[in-house]
C-alpha positions as CSV (number, residue, x, y, z in Angstrom):
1,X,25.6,22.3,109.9
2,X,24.8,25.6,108.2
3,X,26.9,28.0,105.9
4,X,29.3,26.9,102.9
5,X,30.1,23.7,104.6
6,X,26.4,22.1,104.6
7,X,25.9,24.2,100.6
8,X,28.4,21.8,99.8
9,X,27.0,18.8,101.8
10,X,24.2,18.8,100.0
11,X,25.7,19.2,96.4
12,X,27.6,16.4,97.2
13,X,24.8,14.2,98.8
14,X,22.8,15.5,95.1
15,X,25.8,14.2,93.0
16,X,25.9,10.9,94.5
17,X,22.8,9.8,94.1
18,X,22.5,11.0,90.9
19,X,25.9,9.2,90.4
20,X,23.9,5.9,91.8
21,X,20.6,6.3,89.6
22,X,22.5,6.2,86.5
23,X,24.4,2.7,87.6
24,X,20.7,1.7,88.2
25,X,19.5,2.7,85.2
26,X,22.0,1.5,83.2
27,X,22.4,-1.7,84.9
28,X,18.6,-2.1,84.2
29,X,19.3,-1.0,80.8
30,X,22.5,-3.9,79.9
31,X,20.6,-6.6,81.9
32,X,19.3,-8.3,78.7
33,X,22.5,-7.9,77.1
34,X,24.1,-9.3,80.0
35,X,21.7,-12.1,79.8
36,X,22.2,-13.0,76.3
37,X,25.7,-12.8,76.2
38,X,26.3,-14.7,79.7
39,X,29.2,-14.4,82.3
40,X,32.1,-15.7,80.5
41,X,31.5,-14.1,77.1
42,X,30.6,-10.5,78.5
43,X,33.3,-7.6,79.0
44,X,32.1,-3.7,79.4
45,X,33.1,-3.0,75.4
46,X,31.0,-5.9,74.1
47,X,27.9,-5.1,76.4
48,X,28.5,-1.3,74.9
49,X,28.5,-3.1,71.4
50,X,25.3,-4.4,72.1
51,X,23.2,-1.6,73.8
52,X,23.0,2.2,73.4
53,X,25.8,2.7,75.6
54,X,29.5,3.5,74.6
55,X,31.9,1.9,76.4
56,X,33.4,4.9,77.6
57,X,30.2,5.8,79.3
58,X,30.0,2.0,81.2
59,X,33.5,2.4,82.2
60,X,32.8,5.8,83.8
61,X,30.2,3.9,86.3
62,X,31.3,0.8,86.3
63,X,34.8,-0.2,87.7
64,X,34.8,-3.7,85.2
65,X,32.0,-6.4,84.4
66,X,31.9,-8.0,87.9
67,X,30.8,-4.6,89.2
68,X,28.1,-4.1,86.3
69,X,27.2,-7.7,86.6
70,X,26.5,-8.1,90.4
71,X,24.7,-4.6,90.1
72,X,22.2,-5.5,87.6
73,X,21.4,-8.5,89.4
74,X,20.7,-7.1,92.4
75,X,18.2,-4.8,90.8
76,X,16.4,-7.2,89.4
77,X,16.1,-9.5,92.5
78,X,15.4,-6.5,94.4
79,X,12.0,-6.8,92.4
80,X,11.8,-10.7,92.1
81,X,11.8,-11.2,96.0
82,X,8.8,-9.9,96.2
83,X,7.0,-11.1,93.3
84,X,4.9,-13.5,94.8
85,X,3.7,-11.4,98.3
86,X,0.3,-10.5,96.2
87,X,-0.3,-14.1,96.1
88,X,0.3,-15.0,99.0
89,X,-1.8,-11.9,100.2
90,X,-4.5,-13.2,97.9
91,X,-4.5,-16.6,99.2
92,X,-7.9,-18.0,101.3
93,X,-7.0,-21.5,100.5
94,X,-4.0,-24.1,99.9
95,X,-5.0,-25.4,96.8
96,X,-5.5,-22.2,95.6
97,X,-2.6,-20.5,96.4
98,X,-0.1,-23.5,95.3
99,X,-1.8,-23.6,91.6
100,X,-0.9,-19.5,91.4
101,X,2.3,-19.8,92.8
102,X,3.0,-22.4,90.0
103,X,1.7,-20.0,87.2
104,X,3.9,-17.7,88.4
105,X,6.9,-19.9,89.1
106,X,6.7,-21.5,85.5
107,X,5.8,-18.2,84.1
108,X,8.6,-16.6,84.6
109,X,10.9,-19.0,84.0
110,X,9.6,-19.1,80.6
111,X,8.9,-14.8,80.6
112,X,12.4,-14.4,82.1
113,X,14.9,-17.4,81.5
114,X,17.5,-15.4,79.9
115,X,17.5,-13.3,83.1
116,X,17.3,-16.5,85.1
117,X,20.4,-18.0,83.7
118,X,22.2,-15.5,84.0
119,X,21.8,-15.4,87.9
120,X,22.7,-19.3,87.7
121,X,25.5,-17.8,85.7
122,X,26.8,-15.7,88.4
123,X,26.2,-18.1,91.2
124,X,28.4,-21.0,89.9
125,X,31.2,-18.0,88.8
126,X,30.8,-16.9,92.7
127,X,32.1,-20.6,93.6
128,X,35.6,-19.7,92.0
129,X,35.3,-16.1,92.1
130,X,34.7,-14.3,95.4
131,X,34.4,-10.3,93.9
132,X,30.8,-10.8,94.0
133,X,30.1,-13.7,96.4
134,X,28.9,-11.5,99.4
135,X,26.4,-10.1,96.8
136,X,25.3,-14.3,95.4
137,X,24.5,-15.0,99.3
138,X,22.6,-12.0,100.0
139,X,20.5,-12.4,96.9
140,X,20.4,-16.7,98.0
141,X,18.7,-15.0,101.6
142,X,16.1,-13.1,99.9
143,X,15.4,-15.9,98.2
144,X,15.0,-18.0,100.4
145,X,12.7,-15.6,102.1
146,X,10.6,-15.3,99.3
147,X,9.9,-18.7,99.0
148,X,9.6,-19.4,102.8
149,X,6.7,-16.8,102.9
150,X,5.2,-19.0,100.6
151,X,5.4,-22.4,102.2
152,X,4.7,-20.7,105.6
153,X,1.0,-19.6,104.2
154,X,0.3,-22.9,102.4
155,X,0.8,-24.7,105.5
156,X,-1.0,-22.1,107.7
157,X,-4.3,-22.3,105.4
158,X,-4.0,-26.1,106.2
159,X,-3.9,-25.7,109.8
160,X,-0.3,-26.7,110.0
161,X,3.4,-26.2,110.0
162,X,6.4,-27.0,107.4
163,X,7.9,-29.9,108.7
164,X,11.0,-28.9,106.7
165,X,13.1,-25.7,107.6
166,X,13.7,-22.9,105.3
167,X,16.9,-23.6,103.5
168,X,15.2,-27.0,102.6
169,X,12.4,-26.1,101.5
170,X,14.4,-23.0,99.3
171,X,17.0,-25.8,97.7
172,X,13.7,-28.1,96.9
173,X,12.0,-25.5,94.9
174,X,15.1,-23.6,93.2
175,X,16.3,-27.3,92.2
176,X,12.9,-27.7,90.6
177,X,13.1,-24.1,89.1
178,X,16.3,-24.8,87.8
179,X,16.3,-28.0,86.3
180,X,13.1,-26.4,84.9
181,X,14.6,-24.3,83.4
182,X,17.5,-26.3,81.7
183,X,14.8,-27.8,80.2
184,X,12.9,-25.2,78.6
185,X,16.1,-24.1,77.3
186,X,16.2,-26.9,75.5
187,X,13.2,-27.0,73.9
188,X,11.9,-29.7,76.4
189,X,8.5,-29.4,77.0
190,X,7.1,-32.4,78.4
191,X,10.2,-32.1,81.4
192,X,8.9,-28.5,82.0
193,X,5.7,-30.4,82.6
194,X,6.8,-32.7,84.6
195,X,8.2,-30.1,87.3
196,X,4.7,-28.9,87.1
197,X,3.9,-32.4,89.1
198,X,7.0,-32.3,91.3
199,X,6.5,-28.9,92.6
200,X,3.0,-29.6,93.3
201,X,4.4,-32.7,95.1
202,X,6.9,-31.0,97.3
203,X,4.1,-28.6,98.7
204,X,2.6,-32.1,100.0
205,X,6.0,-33.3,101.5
206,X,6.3,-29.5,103.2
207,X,3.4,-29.7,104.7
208,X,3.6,-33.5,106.0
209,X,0.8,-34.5,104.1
């Protein structure tokens, strides 16, 4: 395509992914107001109330909540699903690898927990509403990935195979990270602890030890 037709091709190509980086930026921008304020308690004025954005400006890019919501969420676990390939990458030997998987996993549940209930938030709202459920079950695959990349090394540096597939293994650990994280929330550290000792656990029972 050449002449007027591809000239305007390309301006609009330009203007829609400009229009895109500013729903990324500004998703990224809202995500801890999102997070503080949780699912039910958040509309597109109040998250303007609380960040540097006027609601006029949200409501330009974002058709309601639900469309800000899922958005900022699947920024962020764009990044999070891959935030343990360097130790996996890293990893010469089981023991190794499980004890810096667990600083990380407990890390950022405590670094991040706000973040991290909100995307419990949003999964349980996905149960009754289906606007964004497509979104919760993509973001539940990458997941599940993630943590299946992990469990696949451990058992590989011990010569062996999970003996559990990877949607059990993924439900074992997020259960772990979850409850985890109700805990922390409420000030419980000695629980936060104890997950410590389960999830070390569960790496035995994955890898039939």
């Amino acid at each position: 395509m050449t002449g007027p037709s591809a000239t305007r091709a390309r301006i609009d190509e330009r203007a829609r992914d400009k229009f895109s980086a500013k729903r990324t930026e500004l998703a990224l921008a809202t995500l801890h107001t999102l997070a503080e304020l949780g699912y039910a308690r958040t509309s597109l004025r109040e998250i303007a109330q609380n960040s540097e954005y006027s609601h006029g400006v949200l409501h330009y890019y974002f058709s309601d909540k639900l469309d800000l919501i899922a958005h900022a969420v699947r920024q962020y676990e764009a990044v999070c699903v891959t935030r343990y390939d360097d130790v996996v990458d890293a990893a010469t030997d089981a023991d190794g690898l499980r004890k810096a998987f667990g600083d990380n996993y407990f890390g950022t549940l405590v670094a991040d927990a706000p973040i991290h209930r909100l995307w419990y938030d949003l999964r349980n709202q996905s149960l009754f509403d289906d606007a964004f459920r497509a979104d919760v079950l993509d973001i539940e695959a990458r997941r599940e990935e993630m943590i299946w990349r992990v469990v696949t090394r451990y058992c590989e540096l011990l010569d062996g195979q999970p003996v559990l597939d990877s949607a059990t293994a993924y439900l074992l650990l997020d259960g772990i990270f979850q409850r985890a994280l109700l805990h922390h929330l409420a000030g419980d550290d000695a629980e936060v602890d104890a997950a410590r000792i389960r999830l070390a656990a569960v790496f035995e029972v994955l890898a039939g030890r």
